[in-house]
C-alpha positions as CSV (number, residue, x, y, z in Angstrom):
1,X,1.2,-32.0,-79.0
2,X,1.5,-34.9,-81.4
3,X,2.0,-33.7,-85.3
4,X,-0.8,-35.5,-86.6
5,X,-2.9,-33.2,-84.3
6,X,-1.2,-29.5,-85.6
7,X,-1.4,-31.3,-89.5
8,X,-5.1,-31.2,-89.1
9,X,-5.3,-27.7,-87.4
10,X,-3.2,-27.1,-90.3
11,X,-5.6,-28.7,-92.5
12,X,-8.4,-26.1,-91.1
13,X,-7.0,-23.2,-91.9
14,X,-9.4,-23.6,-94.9
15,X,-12.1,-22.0,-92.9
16,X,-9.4,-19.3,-91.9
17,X,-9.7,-18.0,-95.5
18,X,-12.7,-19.3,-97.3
19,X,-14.8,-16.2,-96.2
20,X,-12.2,-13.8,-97.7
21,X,-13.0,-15.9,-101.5
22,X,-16.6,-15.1,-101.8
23,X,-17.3,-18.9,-102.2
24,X,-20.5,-20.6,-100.7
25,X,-19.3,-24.0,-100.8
26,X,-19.6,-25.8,-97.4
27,X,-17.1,-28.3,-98.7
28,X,-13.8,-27.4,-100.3
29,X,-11.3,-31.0,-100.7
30,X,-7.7,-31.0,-99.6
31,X,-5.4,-31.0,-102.9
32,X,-2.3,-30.8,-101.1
33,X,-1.1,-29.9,-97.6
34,X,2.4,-29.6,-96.5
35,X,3.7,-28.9,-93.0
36,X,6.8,-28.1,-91.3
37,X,7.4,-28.8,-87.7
38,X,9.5,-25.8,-86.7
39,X,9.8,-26.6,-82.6
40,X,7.6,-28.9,-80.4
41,X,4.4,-26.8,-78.7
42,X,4.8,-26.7,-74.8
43,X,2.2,-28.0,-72.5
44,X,0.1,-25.6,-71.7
45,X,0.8,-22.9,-73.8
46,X,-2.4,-21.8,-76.5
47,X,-1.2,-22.3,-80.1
48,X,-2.3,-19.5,-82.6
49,X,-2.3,-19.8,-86.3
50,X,-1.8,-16.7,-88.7
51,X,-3.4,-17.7,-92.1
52,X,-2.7,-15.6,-95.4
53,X,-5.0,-16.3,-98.6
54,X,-2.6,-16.6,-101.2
55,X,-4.0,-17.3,-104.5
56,X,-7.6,-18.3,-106.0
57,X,-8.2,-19.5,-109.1
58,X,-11.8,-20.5,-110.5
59,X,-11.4,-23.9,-109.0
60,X,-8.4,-23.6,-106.1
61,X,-7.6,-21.6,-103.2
62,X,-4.1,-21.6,-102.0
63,X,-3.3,-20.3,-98.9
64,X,-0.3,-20.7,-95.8
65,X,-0.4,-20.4,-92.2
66,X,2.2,-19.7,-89.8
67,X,2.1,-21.7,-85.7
68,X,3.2,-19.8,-82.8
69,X,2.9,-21.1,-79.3
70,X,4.1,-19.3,-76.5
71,X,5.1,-16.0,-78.7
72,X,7.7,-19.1,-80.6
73,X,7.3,-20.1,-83.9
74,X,6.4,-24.3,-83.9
75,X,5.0,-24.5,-87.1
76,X,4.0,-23.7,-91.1
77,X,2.1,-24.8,-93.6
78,X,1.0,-24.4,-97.2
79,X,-2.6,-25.9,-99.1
80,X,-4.2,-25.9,-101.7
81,X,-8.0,-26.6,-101.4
């Protein structure tokens, strides 16, 4: 899988914990996303992303997500939205 494609599966995880914020915005920018490639993801295998709501303020939700593919860690990100 090339990284530009898990950076914006990444960049999704948005959705992941927007629900959990009580927030009715269909739209909520990127601020800042940082990922780290851990291990490349095996053809083949499904690629699962755990995503933990960090923080919320009146105006940002930060959050992180951890990759696995294969039961083996491949990825991690953090954003703030």
């Amino acid at each position: 899988m090339h990284g530009g494609a898990l950076a914006t599966f990444a960049d999704a995880q948005v959705v992941a914990v927007r629900p959990y914020t009580g927030r009715s915005e269909d739209h909520t920018p990127t601020v800042s996303l940082t990922v780290d490639y851990l291990s490349p993801v095996q053809n083949g295998k499904w690629l699962v992303c755990a995503t933990t709501l960090l923080r919320e303020t009146r105006t940002l939700i930060f959050s992180q997500a951890l990759f696995e593919a294969g039961g083996r860690a491949v990825g991690r990100s953090s954003a703030i939205y």
